[in-house]
N, C-alpha and C positions, 0 to 999 in steps of 0.2 A: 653217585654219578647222576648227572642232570638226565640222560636219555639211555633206556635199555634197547637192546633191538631183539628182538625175541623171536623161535619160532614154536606155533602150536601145532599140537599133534594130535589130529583130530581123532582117533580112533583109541589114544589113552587119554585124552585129556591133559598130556603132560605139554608142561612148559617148558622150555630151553633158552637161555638167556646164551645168545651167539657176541654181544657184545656191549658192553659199557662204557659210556664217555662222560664227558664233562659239556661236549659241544651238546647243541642242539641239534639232533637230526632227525627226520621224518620220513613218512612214506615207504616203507619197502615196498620195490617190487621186485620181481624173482625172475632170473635170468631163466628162457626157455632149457636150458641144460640142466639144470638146476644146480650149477655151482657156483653160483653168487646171488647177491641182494644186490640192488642200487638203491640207495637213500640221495636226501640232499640234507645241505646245511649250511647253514651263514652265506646263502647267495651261489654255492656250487655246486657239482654231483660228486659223490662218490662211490665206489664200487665193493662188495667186501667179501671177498674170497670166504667160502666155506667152510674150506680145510684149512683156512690160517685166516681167522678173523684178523682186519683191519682197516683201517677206513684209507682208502686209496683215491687219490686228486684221478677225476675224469677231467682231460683236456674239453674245455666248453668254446674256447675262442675270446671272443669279446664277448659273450651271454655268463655276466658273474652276478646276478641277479636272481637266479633260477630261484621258484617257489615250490611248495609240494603236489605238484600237478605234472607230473611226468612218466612216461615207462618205455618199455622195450617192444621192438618186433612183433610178431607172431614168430619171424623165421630167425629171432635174436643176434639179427644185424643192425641194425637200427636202434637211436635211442632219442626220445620225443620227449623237448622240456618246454616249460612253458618261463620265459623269460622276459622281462622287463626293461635292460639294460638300453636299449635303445629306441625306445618305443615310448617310455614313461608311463606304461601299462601293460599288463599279463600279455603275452603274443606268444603262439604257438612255434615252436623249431624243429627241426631234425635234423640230427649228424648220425655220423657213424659211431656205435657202441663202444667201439674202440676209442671215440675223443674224436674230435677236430673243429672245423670248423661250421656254423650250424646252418642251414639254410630257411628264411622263413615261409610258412605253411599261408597261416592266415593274414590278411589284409586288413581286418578290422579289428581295432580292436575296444576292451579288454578280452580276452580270451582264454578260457583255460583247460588244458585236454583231461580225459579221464579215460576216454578207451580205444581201445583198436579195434579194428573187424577181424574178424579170425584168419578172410584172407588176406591179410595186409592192406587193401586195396584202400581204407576210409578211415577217417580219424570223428570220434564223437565229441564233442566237447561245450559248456558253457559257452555263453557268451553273452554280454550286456548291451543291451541297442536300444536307442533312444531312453535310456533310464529302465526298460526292460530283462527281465534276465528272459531266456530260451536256450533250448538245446541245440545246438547248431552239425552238421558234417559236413566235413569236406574230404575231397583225395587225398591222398597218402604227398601226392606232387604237387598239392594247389588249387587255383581256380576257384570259383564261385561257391561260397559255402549256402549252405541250403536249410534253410529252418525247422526242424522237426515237431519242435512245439514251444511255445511264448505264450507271456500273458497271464494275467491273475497270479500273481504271487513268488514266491522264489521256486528256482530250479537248481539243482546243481547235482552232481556225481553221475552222470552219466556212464554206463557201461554194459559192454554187449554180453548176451547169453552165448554160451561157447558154439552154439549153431549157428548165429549170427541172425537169428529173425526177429530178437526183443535188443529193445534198449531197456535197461533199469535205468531212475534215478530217484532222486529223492524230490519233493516239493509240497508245499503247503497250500495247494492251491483248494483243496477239500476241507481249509480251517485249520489242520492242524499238520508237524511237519511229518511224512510217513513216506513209504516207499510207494512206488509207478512202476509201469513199463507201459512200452508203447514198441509198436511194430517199428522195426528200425524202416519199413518202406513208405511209413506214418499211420494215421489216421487215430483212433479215439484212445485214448489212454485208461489203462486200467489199476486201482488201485490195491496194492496187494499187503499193505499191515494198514491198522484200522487200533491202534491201543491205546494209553496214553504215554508213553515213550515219545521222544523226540529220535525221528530216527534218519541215519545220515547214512549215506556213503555204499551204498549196496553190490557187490561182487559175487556173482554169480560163479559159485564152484565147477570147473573143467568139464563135469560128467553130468552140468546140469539139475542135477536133484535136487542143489541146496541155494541159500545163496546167503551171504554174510552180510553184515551191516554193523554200524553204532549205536546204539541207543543211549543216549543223554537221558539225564533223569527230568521228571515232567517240570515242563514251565520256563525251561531252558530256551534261551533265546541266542539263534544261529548255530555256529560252531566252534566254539571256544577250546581254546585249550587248557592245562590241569582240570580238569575234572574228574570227577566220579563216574564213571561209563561203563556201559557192558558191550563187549563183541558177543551178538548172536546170532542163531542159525535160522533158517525159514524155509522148513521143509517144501520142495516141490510136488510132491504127492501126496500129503495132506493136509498140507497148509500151516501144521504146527510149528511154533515157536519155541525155539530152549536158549538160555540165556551160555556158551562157553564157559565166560569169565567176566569177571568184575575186576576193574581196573582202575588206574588213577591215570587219566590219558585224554582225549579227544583230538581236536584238529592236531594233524601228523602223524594218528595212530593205525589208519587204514585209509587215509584220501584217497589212494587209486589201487588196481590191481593188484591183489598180495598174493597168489594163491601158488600153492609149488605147481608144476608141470602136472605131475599126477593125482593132484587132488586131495595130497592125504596129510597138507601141512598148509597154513597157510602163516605169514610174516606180518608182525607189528611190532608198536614202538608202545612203549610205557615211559612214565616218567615222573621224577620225582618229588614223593609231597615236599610242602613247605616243612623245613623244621626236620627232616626223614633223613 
């Protein structure tokens, strides 16, 4: 099967393969209940029940472009994609969970989302200006997005700490690509892996102590998919690093928010070697 969707279990280390396909699908993220995933694939969403894996059509409207930059609520009403279909570039949406029709967020674009604010109230997201990448927020309902930090180098995966006072992301702007955070109210950015790892996509776990990431192997350039990767952990209380697992996966395998409700599971996508 071209794409696994998997859930780990952080406290045995076990793997659970929830579902197998032939499509290309990406991204879990986990419904605040915790009885679903949403992934996308070939331009849509879909939803996949727990208790009955399977990949189920989210009504998107005219948004059939959808990429792997999307998620859910806080209060899992809401579901935020970031879509192309009318735009001829990444633009931020949001419809209701349930499907319909999407309404757009951002004005500018390309744009791509990566997290919510815990109180629903702000969306954090990518975005490219003048040939620039930056972190950009905006409301939840629109209006003027606001810069939080641009310049010198790439940026990308933006997402809030479950308190909502840190933004993580990833960027290379210290030479090599490692993980940041910055006060989601701005000012100086601090960096927090320092290895040589290429490291993407950082999600900070529920209860705060940890926060998860990509690491590419060294000398890797952006974020490619098949590869060789590791999902691992980066302790908040002592800084240390331990590697989960070792995978054959990258871009699609953790792009946004995976982590269950309670912290004790978090959802990705693996996929298949050549020849395998």
């Amino acid at each position: 099967m071209r794409s696994q969707l998997c859930i780990y279990e952080l406290a045995s280390g076990a793997v659970e393969q929830v579902l197998a396909t032939d499509q290309l699908i990406e991204a879990p993220n986990w419904t605040p209940d915790g009885a679903e995933l949403i992934v996308n694939g070939d331009g849509r969403m879909f939803r996949v029940p727990l208790d009955a894996p399977e990949l189920v059509l989210i009504d998107t409207g005219p948004a059939v472009r959808c990429n792997n930059d999307h998620g859910v609520s806080p209060d899992g009403t809401r579901l935020v994609i970031s879509d192309s279909t009318g735009t001829g570039q990444s633009c931020i949406w949001v419809l209701p969970i349930t499907g319909g029709i999407p309404r757009r967020i951002t004005a500018e674009v390309p744009s791509w989302w990566h997290g919510w604010a815990p109180d629903g109230s702000v969306l954090v997201y990518v975005g490219r200006r003048d040939g620039s990448f930056g972190i950009y927020t905006i409301g939840v309902d629109g209006g003027p997005e606001r810069q939080l930090i641009s310049g010198g180098g790439h940026y990308d995966g933006p997402d809030y700490s479950p308190d909502g006072v840190w933004v993580w992301f990833n960027s290379d702007r210290g030479g090599s690509m490692d993980l940041w955070r910055i006060r989601s109210t701005g000012g100086a950015p601090e960096q927090m892996t320092a290895d040589s790892r290429v490291n993407w996509f950082p999600h900070p776990a529920p209860d705060g102590r940890s926060v998860l990431y990509l690491g590419y192997e060294p000398g890797t350039e952006g974020h490619p998919r098949d590869c060789e990767v590791e999902l691992r952990l980066v302790d908040m209380v002592d800084g240390s690093v331990r590697t989960l697992l070792a995978l054959f996966g990258g871009q699609g395998t953790i792009n946004v928010p995976c982590w269950s409700p309670d912290g004790g599971r978090f959802a990705f996508v693996r996929y298949r070697r050549n020849g395998a």
